[in-house]
Gaussian input, Z-matrix of N, CA and C with variables (Angstrom, degrees):
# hf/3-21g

backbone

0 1
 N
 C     1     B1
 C     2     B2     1     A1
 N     3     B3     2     A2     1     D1
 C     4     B4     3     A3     2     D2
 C     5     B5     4     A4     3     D3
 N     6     B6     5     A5     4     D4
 C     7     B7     6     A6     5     D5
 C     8     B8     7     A7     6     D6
 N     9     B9     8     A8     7     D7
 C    10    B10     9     A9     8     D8
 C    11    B11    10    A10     9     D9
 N    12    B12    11    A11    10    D10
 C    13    B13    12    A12    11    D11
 C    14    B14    13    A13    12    D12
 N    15    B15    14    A14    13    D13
 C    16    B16    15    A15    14    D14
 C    17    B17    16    A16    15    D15
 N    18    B18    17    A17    16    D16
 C    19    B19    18    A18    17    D17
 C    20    B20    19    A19    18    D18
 N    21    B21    20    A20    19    D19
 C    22    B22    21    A21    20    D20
 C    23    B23    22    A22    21    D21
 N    24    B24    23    A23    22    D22
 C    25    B25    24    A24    23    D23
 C    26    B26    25    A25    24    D24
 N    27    B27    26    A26    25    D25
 C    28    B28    27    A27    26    D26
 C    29    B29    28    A28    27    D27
 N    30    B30    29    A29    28    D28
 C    31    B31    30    A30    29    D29
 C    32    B32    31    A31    30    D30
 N    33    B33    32    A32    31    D31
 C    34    B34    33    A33    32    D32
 C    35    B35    34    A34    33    D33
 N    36    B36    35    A35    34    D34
 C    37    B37    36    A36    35    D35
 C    38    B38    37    A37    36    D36
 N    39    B39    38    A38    37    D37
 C    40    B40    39    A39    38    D38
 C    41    B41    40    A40    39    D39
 N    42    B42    41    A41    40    D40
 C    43    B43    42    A42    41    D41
 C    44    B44    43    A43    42    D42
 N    45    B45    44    A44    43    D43
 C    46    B46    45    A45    44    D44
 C    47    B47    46    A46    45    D45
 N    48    B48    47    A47    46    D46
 C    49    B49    48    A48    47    D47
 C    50    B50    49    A49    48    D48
 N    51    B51    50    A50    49    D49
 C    52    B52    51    A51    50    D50
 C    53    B53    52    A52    51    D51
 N    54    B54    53    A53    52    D52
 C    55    B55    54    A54    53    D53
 C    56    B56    55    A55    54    D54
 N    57    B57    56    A56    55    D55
 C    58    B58    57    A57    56    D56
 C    59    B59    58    A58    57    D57
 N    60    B60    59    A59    58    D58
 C    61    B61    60    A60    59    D59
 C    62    B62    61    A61    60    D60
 N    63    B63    62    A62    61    D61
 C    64    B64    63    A63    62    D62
 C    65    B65    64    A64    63    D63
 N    66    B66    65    A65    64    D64
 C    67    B67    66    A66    65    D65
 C    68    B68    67    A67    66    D66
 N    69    B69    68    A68    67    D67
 C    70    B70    69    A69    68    D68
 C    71    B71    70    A70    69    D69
 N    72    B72    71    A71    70    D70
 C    73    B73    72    A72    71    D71
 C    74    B74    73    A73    72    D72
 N    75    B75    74    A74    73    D73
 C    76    B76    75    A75    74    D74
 C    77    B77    76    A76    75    D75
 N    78    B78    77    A77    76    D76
 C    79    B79    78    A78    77    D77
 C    80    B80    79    A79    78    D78
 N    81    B81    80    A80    79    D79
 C    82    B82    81    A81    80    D80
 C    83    B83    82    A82    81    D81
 N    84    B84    83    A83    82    D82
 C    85    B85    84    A84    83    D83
 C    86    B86    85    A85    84    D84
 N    87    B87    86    A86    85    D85
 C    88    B88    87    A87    86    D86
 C    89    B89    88    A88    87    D87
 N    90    B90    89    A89    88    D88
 C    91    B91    90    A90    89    D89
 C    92    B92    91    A91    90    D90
 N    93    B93    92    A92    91    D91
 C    94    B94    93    A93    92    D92
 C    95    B95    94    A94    93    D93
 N    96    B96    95    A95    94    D94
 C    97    B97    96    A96    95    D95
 C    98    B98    97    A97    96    D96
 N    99    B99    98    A98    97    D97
 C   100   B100    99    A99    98    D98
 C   101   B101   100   A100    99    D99
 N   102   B102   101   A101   100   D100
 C   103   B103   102   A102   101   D101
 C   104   B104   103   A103   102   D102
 N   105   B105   104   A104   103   D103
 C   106   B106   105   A105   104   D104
 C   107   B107   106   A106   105   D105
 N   108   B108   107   A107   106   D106
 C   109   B109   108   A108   107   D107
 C   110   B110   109   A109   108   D108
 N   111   B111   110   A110   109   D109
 C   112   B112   111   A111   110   D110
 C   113   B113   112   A112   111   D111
 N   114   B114   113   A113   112   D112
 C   115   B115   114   A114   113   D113
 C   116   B116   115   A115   114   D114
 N   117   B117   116   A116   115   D115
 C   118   B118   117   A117   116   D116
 C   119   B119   118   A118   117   D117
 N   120   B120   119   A119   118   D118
 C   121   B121   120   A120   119   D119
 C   122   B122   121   A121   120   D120
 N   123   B123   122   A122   121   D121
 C   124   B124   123   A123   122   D122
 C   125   B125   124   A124   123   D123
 N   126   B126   125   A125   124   D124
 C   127   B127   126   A126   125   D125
 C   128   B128   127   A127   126   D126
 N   129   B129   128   A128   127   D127
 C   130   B130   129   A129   128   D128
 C   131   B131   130   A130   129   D129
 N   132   B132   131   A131   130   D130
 C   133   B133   132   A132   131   D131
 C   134   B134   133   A133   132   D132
 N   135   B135   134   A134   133   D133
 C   136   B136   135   A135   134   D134
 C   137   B137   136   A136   135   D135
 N   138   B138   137   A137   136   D136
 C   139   B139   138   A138   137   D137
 C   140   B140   139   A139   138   D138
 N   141   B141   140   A140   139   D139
 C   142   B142   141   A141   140   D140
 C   143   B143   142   A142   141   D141
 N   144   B144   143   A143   142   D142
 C   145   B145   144   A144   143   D143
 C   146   B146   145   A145   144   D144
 N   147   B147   146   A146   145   D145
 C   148   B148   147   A147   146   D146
 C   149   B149   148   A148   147   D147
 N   150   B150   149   A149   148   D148
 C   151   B151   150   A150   149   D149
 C   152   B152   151   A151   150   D150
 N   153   B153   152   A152   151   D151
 C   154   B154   153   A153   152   D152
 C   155   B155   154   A154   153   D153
 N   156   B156   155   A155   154   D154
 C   157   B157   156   A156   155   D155
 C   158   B158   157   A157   156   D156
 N   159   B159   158   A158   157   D157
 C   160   B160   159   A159   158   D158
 C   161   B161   160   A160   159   D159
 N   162   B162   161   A161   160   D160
 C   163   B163   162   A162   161   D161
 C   164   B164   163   A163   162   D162
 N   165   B165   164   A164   163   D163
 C   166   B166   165   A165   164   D164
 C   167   B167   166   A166   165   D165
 N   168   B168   167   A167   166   D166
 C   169   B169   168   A168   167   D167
 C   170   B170   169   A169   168   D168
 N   171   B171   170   A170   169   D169
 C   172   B172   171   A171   170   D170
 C   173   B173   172   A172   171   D171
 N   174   B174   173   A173   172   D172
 C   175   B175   174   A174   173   D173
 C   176   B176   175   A175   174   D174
 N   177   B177   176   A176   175   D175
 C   178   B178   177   A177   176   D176
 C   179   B179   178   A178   177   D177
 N   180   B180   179   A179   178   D178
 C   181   B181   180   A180   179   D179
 C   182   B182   181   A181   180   D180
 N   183   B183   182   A182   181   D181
 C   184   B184   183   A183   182   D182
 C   185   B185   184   A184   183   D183
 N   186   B186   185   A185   184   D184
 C   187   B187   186   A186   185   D185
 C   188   B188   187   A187   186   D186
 N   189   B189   188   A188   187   D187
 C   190   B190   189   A189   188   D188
 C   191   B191   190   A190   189   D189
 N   192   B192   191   A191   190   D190
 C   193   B193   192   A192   191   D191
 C   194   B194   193   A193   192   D192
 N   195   B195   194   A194   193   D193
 C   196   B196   195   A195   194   D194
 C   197   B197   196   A196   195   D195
 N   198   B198   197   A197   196   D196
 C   199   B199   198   A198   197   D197
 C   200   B200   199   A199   198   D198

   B1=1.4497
   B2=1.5279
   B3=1.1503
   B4=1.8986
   B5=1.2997
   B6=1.2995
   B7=1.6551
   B8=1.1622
   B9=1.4549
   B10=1.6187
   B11=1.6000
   B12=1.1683
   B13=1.0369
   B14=1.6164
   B15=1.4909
   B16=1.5429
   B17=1.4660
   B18=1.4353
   B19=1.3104
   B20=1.4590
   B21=1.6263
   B22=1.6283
   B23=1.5470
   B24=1.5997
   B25=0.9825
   B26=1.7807
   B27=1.7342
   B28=1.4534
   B29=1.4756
   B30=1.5086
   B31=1.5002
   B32=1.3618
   B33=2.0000
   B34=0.8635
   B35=1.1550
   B36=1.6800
   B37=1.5578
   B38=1.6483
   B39=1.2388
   B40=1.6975
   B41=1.3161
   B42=1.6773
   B43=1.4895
   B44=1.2685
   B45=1.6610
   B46=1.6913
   B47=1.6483
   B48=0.7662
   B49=1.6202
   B50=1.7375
   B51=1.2731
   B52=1.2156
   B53=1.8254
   B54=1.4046
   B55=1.5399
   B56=1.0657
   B57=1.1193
   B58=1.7043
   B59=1.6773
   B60=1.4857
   B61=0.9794
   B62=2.2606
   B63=1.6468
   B64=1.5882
   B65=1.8217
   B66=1.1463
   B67=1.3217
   B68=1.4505
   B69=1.4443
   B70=1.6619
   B71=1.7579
   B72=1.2170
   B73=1.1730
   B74=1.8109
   B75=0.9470
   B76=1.7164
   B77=1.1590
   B78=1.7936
   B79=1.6436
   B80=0.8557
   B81=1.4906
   B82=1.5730
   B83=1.5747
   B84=1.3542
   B85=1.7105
   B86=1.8188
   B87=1.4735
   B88=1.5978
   B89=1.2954
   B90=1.2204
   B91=1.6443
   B92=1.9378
   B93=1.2664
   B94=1.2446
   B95=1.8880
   B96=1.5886
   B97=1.3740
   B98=1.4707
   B99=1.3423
   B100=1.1697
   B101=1.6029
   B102=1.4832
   B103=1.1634
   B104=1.5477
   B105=1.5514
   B106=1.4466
   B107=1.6204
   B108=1.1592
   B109=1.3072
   B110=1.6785
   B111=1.3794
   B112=1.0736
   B113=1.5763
   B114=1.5037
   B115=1.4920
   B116=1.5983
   B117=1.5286
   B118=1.5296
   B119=1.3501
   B120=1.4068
   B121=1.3806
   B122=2.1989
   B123=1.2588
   B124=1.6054
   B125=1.8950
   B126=1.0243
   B127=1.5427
   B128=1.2665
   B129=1.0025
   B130=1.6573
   B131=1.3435
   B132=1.2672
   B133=1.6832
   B134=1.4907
   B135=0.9949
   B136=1.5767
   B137=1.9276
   B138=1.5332
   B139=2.0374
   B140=1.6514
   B141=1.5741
   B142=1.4825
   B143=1.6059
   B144=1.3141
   B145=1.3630
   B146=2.0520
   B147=1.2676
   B148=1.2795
   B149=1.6779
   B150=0.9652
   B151=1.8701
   B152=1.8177
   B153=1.1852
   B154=1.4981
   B155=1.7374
   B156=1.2248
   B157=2.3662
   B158=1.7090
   B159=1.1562
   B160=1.5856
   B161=1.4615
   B162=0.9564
   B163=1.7214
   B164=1.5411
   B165=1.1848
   B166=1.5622
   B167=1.2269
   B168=1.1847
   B169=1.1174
   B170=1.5189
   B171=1.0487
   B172=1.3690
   B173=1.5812
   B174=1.4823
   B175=1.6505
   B176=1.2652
   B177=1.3404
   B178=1.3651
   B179=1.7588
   B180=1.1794
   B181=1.5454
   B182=1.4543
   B183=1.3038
   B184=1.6495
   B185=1.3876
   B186=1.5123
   B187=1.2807
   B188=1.3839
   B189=1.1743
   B190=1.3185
   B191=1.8450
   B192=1.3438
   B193=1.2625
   B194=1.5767
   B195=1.4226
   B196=1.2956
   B197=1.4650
   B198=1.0655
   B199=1.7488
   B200=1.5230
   A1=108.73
   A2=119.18
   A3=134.97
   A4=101.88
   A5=97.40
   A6=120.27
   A7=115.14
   A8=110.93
   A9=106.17
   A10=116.90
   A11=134.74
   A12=142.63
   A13=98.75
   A14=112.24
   A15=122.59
   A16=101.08
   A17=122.17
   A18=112.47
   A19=121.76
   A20=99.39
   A21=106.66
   A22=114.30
   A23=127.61
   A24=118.20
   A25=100.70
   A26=101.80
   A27=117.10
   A28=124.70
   A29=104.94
   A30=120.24
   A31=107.01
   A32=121.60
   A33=103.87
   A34=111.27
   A35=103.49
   A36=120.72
   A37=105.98
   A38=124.44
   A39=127.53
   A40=119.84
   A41=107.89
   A42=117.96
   A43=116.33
   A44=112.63
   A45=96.41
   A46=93.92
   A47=163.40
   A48=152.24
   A49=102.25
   A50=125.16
   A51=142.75
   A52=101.43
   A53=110.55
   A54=107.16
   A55=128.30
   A56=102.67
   A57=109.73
   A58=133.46
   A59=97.17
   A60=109.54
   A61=94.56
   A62=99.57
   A63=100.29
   A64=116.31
   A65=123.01
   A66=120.66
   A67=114.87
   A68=95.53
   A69=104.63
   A70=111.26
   A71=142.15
   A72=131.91
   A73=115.23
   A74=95.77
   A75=110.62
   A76=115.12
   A77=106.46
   A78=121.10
   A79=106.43
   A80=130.41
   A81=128.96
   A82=91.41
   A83=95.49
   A84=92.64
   A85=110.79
   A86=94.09
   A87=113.60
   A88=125.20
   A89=111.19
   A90=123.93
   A91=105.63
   A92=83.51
   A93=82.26
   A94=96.26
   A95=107.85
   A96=124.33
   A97=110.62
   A98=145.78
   A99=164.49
   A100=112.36
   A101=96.80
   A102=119.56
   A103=112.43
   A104=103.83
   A105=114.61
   A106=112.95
   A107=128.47
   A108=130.45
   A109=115.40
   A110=121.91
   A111=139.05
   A112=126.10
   A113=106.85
   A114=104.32
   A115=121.74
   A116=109.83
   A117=100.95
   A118=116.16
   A119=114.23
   A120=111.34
   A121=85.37
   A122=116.60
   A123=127.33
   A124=107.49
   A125=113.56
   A126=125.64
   A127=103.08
   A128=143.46
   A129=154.73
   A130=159.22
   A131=121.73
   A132=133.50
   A133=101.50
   A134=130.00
   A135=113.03
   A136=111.50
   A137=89.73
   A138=92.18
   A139=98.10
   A140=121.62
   A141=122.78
   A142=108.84
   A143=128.51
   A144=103.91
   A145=89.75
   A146=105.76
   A147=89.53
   A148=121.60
   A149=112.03
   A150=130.03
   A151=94.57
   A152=128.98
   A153=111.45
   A154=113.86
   A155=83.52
   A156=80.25
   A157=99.96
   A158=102.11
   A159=114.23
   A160=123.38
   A161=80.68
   A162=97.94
   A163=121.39
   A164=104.16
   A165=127.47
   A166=106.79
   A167=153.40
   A168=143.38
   A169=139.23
   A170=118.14
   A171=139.53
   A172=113.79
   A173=132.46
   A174=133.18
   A175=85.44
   A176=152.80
   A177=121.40
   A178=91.18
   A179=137.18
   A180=141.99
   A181=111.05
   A182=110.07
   A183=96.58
   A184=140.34
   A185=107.01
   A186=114.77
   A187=90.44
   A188=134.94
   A189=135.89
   A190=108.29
   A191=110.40
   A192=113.89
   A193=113.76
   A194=118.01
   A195=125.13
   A196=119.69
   A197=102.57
   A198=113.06
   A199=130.23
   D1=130.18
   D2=171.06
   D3=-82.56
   D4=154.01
   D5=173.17
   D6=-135.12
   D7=125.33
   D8=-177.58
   D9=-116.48
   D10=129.80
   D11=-164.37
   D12=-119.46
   D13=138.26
   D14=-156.41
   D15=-139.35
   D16=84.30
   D17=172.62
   D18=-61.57
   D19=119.30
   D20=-170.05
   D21=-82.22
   D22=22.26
   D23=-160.40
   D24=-129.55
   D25=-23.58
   D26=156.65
   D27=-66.64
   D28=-44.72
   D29=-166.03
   D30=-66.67
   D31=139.22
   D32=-166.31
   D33=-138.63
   D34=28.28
   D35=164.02
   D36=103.44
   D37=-15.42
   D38=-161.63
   D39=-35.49
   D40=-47.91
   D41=-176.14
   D42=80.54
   D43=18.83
   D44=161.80
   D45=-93.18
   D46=-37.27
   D47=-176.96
   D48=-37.41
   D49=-47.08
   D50=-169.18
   D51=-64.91
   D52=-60.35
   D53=158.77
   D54=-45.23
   D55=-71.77
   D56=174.06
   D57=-20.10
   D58=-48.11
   D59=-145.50
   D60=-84.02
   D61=120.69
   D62=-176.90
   D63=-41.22
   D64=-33.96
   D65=-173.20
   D66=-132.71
   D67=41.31
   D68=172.88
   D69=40.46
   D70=67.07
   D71=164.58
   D72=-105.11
   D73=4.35
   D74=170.65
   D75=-114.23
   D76=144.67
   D77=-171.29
   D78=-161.66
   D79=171.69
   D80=-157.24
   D81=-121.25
   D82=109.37
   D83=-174.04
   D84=-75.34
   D85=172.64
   D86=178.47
   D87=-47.17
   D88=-61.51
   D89=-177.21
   D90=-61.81
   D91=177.74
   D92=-163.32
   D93=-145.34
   D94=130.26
   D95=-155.46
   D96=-85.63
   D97=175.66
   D98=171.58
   D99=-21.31
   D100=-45.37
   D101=-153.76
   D102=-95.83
   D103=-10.26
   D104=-167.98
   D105=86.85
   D106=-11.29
   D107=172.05
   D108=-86.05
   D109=143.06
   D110=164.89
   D111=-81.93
   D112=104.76
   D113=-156.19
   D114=-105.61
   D115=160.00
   D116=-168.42
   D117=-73.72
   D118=148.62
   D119=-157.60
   D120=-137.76
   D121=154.11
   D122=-171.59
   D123=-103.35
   D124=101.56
   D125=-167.78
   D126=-62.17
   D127=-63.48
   D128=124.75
   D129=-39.31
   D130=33.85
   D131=-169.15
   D132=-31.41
   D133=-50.81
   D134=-155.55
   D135=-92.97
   D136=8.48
   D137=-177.74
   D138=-110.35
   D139=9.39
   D140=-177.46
   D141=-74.07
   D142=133.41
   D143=-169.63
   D144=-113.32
   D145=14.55
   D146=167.07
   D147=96.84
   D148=-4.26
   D149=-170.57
   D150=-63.65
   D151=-29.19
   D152=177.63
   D153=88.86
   D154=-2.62
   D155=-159.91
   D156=-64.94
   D157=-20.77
   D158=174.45
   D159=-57.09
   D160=-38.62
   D161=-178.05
   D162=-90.38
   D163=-26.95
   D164=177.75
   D165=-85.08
   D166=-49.60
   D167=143.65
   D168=-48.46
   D169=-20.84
   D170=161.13
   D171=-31.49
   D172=96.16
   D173=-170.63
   D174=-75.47
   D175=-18.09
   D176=-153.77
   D177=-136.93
   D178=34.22
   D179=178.40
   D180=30.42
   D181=30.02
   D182=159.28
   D183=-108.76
   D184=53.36
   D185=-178.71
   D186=-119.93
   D187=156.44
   D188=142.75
   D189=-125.40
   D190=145.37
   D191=162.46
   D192=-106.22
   D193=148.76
   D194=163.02
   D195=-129.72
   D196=105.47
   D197=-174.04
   D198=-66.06

């Protein structure tokens, strides 16, 4: 099982992580961050199988995966 950790203070709402991602477990949550942006948040931790595309696409490097 992967774990993804999403710094909410980088993230700046874009929504390619949300594409990216094979089984949709990313979304641009409600609240709204420091910065005025609404950031991606992981609907599901334990259905992530770990592929990274989240993170790899990421313009602003705040996804990290840990496998």
């Amino acid at each position: 099982m992967a774990l993804i950790k999403i710094d909410e203070l980088r993230c700046k709402g874009c929504g390619i992580c949300t594409i990216a991602c094979p089984h949709k477990l990313l979304l641009l949550s409600d609240k709204i961050n420091h910065q005025g942006y609404t950031p991606a948040q992981i609907t599901s931790q334990d259905k992530c199988i770990g592929c990274a595309l989240c993170a790899e696409m990421c313009p602003d490097v705040a996804i990290v995966v840990f496998k």
